[in-house]
Kinemage of the C-alpha trace (Angstrom):
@kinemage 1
@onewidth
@group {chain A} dominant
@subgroup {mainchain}
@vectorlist {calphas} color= white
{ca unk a 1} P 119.848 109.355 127.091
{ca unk a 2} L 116.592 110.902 128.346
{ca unk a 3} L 114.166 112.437 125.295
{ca unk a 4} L 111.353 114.096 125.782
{ca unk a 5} L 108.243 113.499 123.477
{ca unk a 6} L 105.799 116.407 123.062
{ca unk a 7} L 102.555 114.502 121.215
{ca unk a 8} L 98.985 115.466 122.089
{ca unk a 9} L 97.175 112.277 120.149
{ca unk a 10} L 99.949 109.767 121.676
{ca unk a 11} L 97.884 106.514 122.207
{ca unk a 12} L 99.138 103.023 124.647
{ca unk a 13} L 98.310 99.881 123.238
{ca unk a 14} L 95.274 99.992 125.324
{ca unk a 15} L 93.640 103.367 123.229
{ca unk a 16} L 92.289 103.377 120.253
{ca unk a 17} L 94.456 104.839 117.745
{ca unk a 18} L 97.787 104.797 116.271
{ca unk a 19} L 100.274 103.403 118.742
{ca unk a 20} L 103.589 104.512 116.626
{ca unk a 21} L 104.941 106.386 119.255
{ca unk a 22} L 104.259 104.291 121.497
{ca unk a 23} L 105.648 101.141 120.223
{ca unk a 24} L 109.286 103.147 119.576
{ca unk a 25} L 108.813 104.669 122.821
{ca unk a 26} L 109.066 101.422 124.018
{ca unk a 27} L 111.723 100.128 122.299
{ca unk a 28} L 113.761 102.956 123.451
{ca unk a 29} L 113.571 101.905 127.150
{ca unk a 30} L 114.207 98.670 125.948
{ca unk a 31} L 117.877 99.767 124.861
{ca unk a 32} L 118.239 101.434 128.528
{ca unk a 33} L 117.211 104.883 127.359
{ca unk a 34} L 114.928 106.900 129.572
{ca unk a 35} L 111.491 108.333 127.785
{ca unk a 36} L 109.390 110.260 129.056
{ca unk a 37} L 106.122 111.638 127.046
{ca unk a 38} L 103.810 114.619 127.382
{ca unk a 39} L 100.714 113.982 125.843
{ca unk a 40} L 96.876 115.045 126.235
{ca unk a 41} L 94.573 112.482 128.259
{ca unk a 42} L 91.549 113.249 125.241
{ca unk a 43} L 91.654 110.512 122.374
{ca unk a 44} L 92.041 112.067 119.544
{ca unk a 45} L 90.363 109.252 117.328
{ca unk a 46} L 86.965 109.754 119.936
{ca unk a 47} L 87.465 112.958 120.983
{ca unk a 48} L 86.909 110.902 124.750
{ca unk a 49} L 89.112 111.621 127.959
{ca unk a 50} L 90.738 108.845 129.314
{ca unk a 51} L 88.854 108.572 133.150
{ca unk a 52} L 86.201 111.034 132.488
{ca unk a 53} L 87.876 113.918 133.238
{ca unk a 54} L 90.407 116.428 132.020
{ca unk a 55} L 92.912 117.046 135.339
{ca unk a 56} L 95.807 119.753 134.717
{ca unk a 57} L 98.024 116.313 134.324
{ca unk a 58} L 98.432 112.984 135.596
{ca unk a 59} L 101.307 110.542 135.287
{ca unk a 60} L 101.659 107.242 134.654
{ca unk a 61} L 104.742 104.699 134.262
{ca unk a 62} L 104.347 102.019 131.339
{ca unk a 63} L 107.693 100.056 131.056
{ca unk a 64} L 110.133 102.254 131.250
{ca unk a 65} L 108.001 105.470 129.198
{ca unk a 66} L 106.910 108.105 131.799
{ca unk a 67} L 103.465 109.451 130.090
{ca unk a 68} L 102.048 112.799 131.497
{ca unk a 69} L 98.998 113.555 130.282
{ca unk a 70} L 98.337 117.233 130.503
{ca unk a 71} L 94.870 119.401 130.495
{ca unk a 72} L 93.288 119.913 126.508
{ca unk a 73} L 90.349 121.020 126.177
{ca unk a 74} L 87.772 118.405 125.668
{ca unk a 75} L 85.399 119.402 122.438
{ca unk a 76} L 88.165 118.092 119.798
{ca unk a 77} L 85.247 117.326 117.514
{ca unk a 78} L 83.159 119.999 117.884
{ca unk a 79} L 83.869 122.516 115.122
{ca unk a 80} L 87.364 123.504 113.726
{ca unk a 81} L 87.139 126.283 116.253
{ca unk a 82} L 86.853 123.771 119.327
{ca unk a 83} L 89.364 121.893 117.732
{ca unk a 84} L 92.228 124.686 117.238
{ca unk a 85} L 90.976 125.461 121.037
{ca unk a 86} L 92.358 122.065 121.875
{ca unk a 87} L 95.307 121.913 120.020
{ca unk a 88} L 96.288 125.598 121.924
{ca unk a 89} L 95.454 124.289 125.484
{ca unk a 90} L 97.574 121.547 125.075
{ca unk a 91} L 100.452 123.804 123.524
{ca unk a 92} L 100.252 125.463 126.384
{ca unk a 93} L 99.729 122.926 129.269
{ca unk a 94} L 102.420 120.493 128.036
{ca unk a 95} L 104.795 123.676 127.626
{ca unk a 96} L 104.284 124.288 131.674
{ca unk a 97} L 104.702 120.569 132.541
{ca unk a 98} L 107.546 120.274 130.203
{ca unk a 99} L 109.564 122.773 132.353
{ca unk a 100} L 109.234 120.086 135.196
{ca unk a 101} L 110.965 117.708 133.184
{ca unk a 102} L 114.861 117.816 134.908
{ca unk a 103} L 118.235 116.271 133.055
{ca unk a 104} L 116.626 116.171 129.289
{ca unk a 105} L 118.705 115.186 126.283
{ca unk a 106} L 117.045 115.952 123.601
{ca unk a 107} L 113.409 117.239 122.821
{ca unk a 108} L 111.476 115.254 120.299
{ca unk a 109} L 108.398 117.520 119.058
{ca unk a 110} L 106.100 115.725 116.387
{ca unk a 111} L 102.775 116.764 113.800
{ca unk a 112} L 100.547 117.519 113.371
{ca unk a 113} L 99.185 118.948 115.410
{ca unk a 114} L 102.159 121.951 114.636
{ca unk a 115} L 101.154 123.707 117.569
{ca unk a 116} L 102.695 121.239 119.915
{ca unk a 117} L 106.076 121.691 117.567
{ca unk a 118} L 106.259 125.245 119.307
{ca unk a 119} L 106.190 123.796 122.470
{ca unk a 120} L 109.082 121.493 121.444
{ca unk a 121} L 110.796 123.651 119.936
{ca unk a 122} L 110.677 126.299 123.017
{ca unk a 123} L 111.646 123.587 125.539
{ca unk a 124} L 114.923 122.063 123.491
{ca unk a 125} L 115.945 126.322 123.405
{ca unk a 126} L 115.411 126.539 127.105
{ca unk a 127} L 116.658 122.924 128.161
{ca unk a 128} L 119.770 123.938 125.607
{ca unk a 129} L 119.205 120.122 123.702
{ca unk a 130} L 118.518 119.361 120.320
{ca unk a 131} L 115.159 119.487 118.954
{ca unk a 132} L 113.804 116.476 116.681
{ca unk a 133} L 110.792 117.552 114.806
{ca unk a 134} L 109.183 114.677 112.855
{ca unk a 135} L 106.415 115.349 110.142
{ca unk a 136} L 103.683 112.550 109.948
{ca unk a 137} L 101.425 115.005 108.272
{ca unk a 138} L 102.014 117.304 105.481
{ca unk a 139} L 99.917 120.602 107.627
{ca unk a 140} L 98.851 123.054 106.707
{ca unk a 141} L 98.945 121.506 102.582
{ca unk a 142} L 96.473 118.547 103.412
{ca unk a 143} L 93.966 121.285 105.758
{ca unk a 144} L 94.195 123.310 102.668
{ca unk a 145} L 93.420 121.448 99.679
{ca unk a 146} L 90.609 119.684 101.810
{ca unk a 147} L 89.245 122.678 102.629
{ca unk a 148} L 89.491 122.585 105.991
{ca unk a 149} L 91.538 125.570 106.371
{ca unk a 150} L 90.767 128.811 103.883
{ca unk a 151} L 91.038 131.894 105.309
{ca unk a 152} L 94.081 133.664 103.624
{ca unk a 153} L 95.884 135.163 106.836
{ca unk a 154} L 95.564 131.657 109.312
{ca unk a 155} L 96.855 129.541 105.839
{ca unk a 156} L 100.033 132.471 105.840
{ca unk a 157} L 100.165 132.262 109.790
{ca unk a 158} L 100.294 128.544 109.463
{ca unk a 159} L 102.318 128.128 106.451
{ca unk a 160} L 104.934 130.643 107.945
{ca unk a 161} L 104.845 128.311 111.300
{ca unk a 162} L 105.537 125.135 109.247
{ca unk a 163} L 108.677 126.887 107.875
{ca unk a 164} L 109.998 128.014 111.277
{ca unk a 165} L 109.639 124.843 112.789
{ca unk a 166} L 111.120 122.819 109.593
{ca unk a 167} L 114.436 125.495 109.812
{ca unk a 168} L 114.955 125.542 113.352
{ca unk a 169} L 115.102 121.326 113.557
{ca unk a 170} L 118.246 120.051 114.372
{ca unk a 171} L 116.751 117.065 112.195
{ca unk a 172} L 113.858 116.519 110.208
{ca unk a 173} L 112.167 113.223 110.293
{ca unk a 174} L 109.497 112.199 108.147
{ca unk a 175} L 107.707 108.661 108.039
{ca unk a 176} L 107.109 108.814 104.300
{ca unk a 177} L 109.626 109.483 101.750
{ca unk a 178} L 106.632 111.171 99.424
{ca unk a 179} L 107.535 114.241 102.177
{ca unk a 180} L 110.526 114.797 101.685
{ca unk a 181} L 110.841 117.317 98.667
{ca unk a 182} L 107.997 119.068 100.400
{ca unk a 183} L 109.639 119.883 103.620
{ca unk a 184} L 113.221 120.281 102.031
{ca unk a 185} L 111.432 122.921 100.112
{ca unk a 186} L 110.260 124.638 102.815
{ca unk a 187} L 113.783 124.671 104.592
{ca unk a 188} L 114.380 121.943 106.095
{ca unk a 189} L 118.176 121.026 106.293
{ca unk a 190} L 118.747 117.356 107.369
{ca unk a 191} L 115.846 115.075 106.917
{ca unk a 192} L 115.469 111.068 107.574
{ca unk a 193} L 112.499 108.851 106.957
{ca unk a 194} L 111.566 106.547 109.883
{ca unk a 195} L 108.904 105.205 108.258
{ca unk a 196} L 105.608 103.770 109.093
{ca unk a 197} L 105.510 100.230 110.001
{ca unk a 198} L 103.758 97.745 111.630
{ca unk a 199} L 105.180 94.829 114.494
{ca unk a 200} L 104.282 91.473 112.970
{ca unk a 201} L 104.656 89.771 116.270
{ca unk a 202} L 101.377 91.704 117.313
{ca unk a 203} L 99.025 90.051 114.611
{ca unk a 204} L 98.511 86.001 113.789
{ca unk a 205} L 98.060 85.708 109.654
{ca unk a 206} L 96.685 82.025 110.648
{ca unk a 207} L 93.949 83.581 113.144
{ca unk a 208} L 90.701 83.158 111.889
{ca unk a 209} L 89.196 85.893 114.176
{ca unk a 210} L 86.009 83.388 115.029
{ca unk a 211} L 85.856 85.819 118.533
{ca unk a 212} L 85.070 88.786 116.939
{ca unk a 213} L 82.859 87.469 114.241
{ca unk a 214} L 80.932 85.514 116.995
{ca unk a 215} L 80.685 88.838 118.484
{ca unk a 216} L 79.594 91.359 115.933
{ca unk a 217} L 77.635 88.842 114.054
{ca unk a 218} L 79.781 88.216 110.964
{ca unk a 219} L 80.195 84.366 110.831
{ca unk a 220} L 79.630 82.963 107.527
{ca unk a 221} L 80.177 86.310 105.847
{ca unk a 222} L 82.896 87.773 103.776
{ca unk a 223} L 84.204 90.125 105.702
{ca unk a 224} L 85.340 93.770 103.989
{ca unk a 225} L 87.102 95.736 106.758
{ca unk a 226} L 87.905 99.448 107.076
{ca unk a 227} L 89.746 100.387 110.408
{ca unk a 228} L 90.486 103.604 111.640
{ca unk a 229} L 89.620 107.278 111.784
{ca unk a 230} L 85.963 108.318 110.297
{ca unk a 231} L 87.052 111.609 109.143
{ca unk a 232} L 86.799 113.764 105.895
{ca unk a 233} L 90.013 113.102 104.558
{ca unk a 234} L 88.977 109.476 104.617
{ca unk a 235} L 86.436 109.499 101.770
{ca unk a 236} L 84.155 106.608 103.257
{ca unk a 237} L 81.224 108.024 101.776
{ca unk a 238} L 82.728 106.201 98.513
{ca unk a 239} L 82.984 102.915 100.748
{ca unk a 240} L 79.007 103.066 101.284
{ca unk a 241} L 78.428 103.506 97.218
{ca unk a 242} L 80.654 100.252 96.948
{ca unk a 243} L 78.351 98.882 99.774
{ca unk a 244} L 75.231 100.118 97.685
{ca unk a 245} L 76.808 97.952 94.111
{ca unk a 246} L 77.320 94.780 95.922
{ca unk a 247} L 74.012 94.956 98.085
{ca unk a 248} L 72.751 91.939 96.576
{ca unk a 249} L 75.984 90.005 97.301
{ca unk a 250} L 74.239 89.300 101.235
{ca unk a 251} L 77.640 87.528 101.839
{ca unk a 252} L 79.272 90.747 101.721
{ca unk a 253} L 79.609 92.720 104.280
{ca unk a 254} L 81.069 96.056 105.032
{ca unk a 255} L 82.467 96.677 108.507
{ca unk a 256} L 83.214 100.195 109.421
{ca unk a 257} L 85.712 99.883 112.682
{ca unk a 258} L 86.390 103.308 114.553
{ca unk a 259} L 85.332 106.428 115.024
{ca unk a 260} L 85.834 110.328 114.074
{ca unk a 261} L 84.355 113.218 113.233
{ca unk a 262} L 82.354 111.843 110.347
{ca unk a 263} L 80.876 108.590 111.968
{ca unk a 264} L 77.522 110.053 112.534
{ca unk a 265} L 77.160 111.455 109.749
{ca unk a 266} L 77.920 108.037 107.931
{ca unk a 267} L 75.652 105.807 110.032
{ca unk a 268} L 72.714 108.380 109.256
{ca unk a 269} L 73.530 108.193 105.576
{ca unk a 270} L 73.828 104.325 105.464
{ca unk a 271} L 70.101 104.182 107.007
{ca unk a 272} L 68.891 106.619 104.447
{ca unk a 273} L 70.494 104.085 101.738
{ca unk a 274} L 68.904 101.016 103.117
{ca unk a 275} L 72.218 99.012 103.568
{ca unk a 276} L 71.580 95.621 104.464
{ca unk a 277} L 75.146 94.817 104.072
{ca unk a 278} L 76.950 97.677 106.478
{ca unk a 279} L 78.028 97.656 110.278
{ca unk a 280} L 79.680 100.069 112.720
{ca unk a 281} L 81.147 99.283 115.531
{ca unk a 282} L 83.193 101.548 118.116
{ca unk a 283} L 86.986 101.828 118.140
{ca unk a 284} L 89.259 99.089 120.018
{ca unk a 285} L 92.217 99.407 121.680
{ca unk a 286} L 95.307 98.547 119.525
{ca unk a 287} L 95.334 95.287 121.774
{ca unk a 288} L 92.029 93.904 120.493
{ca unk a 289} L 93.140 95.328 117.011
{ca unk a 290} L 94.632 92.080 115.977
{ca unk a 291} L 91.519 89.843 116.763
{ca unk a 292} L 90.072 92.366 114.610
{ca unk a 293} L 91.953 92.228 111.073
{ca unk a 294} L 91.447 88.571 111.640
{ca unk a 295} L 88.028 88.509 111.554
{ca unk a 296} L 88.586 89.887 108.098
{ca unk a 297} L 88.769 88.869 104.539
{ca unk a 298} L 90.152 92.027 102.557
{ca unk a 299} L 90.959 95.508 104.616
{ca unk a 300} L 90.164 98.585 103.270
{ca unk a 301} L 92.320 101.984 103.018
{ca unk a 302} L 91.291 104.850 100.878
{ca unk a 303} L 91.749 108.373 100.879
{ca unk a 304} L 90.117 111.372 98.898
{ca unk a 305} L 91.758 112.061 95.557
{ca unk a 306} L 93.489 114.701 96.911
{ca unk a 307} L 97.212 115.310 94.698
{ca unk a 308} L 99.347 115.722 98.428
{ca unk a 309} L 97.594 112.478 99.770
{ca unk a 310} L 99.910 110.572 96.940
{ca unk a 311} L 102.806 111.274 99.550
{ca unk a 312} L 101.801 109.529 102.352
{ca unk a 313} L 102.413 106.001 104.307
{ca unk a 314} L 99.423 105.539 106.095
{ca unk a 315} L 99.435 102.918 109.223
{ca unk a 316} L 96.824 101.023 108.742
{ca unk a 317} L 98.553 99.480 105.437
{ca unk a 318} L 101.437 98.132 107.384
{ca unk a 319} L 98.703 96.787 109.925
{ca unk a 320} L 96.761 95.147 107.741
{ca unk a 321} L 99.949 94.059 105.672
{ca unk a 322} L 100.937 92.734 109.210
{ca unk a 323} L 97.622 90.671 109.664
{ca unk a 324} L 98.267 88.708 106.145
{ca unk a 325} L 94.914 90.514 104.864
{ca unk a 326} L 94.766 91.825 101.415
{ca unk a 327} L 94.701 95.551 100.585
{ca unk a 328} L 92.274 97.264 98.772
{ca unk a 329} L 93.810 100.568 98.255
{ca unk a 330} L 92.134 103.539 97.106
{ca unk a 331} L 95.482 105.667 97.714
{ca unk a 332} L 97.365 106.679 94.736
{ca unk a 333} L 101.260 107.528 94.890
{ca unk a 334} L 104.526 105.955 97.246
{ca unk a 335} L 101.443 103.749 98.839
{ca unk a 336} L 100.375 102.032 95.915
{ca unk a 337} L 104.165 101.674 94.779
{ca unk a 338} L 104.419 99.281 98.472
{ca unk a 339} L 101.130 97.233 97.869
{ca unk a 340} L 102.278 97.107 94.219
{ca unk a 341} L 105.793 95.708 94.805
{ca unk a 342} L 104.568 93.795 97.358
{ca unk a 343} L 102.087 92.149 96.090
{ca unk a 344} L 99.655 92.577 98.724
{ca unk a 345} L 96.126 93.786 97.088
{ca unk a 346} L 94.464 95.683 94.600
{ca unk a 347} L 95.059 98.723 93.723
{ca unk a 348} L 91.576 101.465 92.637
{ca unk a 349} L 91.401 104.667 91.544
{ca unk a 350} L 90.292 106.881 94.792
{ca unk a 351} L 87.120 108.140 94.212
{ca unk a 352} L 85.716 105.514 92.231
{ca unk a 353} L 83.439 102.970 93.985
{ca unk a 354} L 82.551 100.938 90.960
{ca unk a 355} L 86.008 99.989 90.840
{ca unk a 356} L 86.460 99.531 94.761
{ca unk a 357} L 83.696 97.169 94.432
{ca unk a 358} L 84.664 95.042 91.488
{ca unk a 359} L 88.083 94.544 93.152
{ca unk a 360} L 86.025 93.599 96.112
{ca unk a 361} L 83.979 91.015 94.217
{ca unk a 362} L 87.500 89.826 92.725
{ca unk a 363} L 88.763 88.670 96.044
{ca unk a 364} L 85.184 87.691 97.567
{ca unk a 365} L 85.070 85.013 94.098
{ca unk a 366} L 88.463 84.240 94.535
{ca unk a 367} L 89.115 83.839 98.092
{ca unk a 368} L 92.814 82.034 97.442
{ca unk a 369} L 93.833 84.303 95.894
{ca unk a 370} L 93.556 86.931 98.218
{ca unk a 371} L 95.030 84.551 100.970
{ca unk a 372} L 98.311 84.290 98.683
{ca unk a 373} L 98.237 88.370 98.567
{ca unk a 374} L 97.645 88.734 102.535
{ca unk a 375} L 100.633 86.197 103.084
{ca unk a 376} L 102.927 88.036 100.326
{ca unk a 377} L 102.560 91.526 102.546
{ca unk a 378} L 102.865 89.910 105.731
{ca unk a 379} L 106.441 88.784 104.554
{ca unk a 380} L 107.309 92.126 102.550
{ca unk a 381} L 106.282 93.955 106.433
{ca unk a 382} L 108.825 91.775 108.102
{ca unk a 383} L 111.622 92.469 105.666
{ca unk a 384} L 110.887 96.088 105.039
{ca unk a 385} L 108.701 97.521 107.704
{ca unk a 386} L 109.136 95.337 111.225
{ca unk a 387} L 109.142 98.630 113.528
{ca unk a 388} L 111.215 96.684 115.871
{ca unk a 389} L 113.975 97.860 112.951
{ca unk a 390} L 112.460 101.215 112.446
{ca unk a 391} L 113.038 101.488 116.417
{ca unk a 392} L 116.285 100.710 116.207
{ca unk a 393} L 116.690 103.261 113.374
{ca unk a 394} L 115.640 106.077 115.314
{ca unk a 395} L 117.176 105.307 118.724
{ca unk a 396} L 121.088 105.637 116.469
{ca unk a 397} L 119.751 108.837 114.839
{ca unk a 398} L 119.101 110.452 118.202
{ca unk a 399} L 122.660 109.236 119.343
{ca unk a 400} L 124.028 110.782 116.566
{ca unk a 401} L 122.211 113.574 117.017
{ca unk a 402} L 123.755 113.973 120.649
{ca unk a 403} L 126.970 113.305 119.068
């Protein structure tokens, strides 16, 4: 079977970013299937080309997944105009180099972005092969209640695009089940959940991460750990307040570990408070990502108090899950109901740093205890979330899907 992956923020294990796609891509091959992957050569986590340079594409072979990166426009983090900009140019380019692409099964389209789901979408019609749409994000909701998006006729435009693409799917996959009424409501006919996940064999619970501590400075501390995309969705501004509570605690200390949109912005406002207790430090590759988690004591995820953002199943949970750290989660909803069943952290009302930091002080005075916690999701991972499973999942829904 060949299939054909339209995803403009697809990352390799050596980006920085969410290597999902890449991992099942992967897998795939493994199981003799042929992948091949348009995608844009601009990170979407640093808004960065890959070499320096945005060609019209270039293609590269990484065992057994054919990746062509096509031309997108470069200022991703510009303004939401740049960004819509880049999402379009990449609609556009990977439609072109998509035509190229000879003896395709079926079309896998994914989002957000949705823009690249009309590219999808176009090429399954023309190829004459089922289209797979997969929804990671519930867009244009979470834009909306953010605030990102508010003009009246692009949240119609957009919300009349999201029902399109959800009707015209031969199936629907989603990677939390807290989407599913959504998108059913909005016509989609025959929906699975692949789910987020993490690979266990990529992290070491038993690693003390003494090479990145030595590196960045951390040894002897207690290290509090967020990871990922500095963005305004990701409410860190509440992580700095926490910071700001526990600043006499010197053996605390914050690490902020990626970058986005927002990252400047942070920094600046962490001088202006006078932390003595934060660092930043640039994105690694998904490679280095396990040295990373453990260098740390307790990994943060949190999210603003938004209603939707009780649906989702964000990665870094399972990673962190993966890396026998505990969870502090500021997410409320299908996330919490995971950490919760799993044992794997403490739970805190988003929005609330008073509470973020006394369950921080919890696991800094009781350091056991959240070594039991780390250990109990690293286990619930490998029973419920190995993607290695989740891999295999997907490559018998495709067949079926053929079928």
């Amino acid at each position: 079977m060949h299939i054909l992956l339209i995803h403009q923020s697809f990352a390799a294990l050596d980006e920085p970013g969410g290597t999902r796609h890449y991992e099942l891509a992967r897998h795939l091959a493994s199981l003799g299937h042929q992948v091949t992957v348009i995608a844009s050569p601009v990170s979407y986590l640093t808004g960065k080309t890959r070499s320096g340079r945005v060609a019209w594409f270039d293609r590269q072979d990484e065992q057994g997944v054919s990746i062509y990166r096509t031309y997108t426009y470069a200022a991703l983090h510009r303004s939401f105009i740049h960004r819509v900009f880049s999402f379009l140019s990449f609609m556009f380019s990977s439609f072109w180099v998509g035509l190229s692409i000879r003896h395709v099964d079926v079309v896998w389209g994914t989002s957000p972005p949705i823009f690249q789901g009309i590219t999808a979408w176009s090429l399954a019609r023309l190829k004459r092969v089922p289209f797979l749409f997969e929804v990671r994000d519930l867009w244009p909701a979470f834009a909306i209640q953010v605030g990102i998006l508010q003009h009246p006729l692009l949240i119609k435009a957009s919300e009349w695009l999201e029902r399109f693409l959800y009707r015209r799917a031969d199936r629907l996959v989603v990677n939390s089940p807290g989407f599913i009424e959504h998108v059913r409501a909005r016509g989609a006919r025959d929906v699975e959940v692949i789910a987020n996940g993490a690979d266990p064999r990529m992290f070491h619970p038993q690693d003390d991460g003494a090479t990145f501590r030595k590196l960045h400075g951390l040894g002897g501390k207690y290290v509090v750990l967020y990871a990922g995309a500095h963005g305004l969705s990701n409410d860190l501004g509440i992580v700095l307040e926490a910071a700001q509570i526990l600043r006499q605690r010197l053996e605390v200390v914050f690490v902020f570990l990626g970058d986005g949109k927002e990252k400047s912005a942070l920094m600046s406002r962490a001088v202006e408070m006078g932390l003595p207790n934060v660092r930043f430090i640039a994105s690694v590759p998904k490679l280095e990502m396990a040295q990373a988690l453990a260098a740390a004591d307790a990994c943060i995820a949190i999210l603003k108090p938004i209603p939707l953002y009780a649906t989702v199943y964000p990665n870094k949970v399972f990673d962190y899950m993966a890396a026998g750290r505990p969870v502090l989660l500021a997410i409320e909803g299908v996330i919490r109901e995971v950490v919760e069943q799993a044992q794997a952290g403490i739970p805190v009302q988003p929005g609330n740093a008073p509470a973020l930091a006394e369950a921080i002080l919890t696991l800094a005075d009781q350091p056991a205890v959240g070594r039991v916690m780390g250990l109990n999701g690293r286990s619930y991972v490998e029973t419920h979330f190995d993607r290695v499973v989740l891999a295999d999942k997907l490559a018998r829904l495709l067949q079926e899907l053929l079928q």
